[in-house]
C-alpha positions as CSV (number, residue, x, y, z in Angstrom):
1,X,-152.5,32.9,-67.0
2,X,-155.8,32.0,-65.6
3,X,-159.0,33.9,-66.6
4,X,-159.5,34.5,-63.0
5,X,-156.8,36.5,-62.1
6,X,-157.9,39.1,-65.1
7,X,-161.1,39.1,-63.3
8,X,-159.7,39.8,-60.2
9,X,-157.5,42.0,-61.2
10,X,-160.0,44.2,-63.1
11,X,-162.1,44.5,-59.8
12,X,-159.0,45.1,-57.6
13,X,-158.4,48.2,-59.5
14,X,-161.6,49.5,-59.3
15,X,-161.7,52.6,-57.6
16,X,-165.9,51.7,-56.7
17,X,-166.9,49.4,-53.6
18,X,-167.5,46.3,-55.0
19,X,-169.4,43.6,-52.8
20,X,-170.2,40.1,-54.8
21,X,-172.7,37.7,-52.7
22,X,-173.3,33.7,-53.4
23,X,-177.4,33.6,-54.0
24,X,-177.3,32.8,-50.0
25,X,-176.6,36.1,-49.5
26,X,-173.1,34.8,-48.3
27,X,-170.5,37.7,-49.3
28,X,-167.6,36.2,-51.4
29,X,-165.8,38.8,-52.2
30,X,-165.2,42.5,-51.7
31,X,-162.2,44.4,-53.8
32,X,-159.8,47.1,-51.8
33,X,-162.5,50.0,-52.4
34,X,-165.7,48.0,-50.7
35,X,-163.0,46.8,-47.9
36,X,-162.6,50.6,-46.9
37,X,-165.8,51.8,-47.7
38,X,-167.4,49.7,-45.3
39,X,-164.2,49.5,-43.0
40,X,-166.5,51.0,-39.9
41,X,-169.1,47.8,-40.3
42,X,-165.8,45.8,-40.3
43,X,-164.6,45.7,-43.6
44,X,-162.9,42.6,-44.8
45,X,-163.9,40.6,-41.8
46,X,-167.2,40.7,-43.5
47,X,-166.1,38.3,-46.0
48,X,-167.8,34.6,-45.3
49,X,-170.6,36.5,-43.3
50,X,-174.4,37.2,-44.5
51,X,-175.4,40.2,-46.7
52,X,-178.5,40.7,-44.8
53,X,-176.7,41.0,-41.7
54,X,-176.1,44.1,-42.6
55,X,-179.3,45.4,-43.4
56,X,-182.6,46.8,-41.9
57,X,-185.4,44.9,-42.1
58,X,-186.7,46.8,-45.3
59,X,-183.8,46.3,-46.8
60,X,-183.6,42.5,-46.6
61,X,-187.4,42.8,-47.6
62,X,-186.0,44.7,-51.2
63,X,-182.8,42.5,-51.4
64,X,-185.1,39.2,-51.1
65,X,-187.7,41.2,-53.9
66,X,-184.8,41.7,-56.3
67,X,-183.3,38.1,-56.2
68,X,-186.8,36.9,-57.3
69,X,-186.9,39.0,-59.7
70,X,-183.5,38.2,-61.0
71,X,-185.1,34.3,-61.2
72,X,-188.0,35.2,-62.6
73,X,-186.4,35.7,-66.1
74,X,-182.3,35.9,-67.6
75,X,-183.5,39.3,-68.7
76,X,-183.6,40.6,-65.2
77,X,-180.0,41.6,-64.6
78,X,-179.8,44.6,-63.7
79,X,-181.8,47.4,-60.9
80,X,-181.1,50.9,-59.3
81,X,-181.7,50.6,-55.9
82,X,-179.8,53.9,-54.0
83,X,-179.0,57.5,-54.7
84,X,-176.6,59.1,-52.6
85,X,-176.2,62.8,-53.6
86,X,-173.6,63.6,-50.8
87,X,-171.7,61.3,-53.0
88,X,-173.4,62.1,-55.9
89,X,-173.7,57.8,-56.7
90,X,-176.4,55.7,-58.0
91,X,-176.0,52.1,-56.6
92,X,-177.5,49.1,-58.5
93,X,-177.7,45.5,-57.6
94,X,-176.2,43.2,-60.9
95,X,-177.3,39.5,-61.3
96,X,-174.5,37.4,-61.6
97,X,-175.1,34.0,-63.8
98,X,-173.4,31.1,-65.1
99,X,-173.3,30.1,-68.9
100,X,-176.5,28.4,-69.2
101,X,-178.1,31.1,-67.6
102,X,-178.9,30.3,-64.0
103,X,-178.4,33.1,-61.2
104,X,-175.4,32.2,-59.0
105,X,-175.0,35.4,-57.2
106,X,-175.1,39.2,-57.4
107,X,-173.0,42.2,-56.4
108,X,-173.4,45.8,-55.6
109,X,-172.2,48.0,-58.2
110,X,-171.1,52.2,-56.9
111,X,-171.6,54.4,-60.2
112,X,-170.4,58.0,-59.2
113,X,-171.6,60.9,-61.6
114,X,-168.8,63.3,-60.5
115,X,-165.9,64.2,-63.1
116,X,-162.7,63.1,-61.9
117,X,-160.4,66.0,-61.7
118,X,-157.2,63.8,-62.5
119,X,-155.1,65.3,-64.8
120,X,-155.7,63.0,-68.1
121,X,-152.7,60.9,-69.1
122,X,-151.0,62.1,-65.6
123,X,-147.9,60.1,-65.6
């Protein structure tokens, strides 16, 4: 079986809003969770459409900031950018590179600090 489809699967499952952009900004992908958090700014017809559309101007302003910054050294990978305490969520921005290195993307990563009442091992 393909590497990819582990991949995928792994980020399919995830229970977070993931959101992975090209280093255009151009959103690639978004797994079930990001697809109904941001169902009321459209969702999955987002895919193919720019990042930075969906932003404020101070926003883009940070975003731009932060992809420098990813370039400006392979040690830049990783930034908090958000805390949401109605959700009680920090919310980073993750460089995303290939294997020599060189940025090729990023995504949003949802960390959520509350315990999850599930039950363990709830069959």
């Amino acid at each position: 079986m393909e590497l990819l489809h582990f991949f995928r699967s792994i980020l399919d499952e995830d229970k977070s809003p993931v959101v992975i952009c090209d280093i255009n900004h151009k959103i690639i992908y978004m797994n079930p969770a990001a697809c109904e958090h941001y169902s009321k700014y459209g969702g999955i017809a987002l895919l193919g459409k720019n990042l930075l559309d969906c932003h404020n101007d101070k926003s883009r302003e940070m975003i731009h900031k932060i992809l420098a910054w990813f370039k400006e050294s392979t040690e830049n990978n990783r930034i908090h950018t958000f805390y949401n305490p109605k959700e009680n969520k920090d919310v980073y921005m993750i460089a995303l590179r290939d294997e020599q290195g060189n940025l090729i993307g990023y995504y949003e990563k949802h960390e959520y600090r509350n315990r999850d009442m599930e039950p363990m091992y709830n069959f």
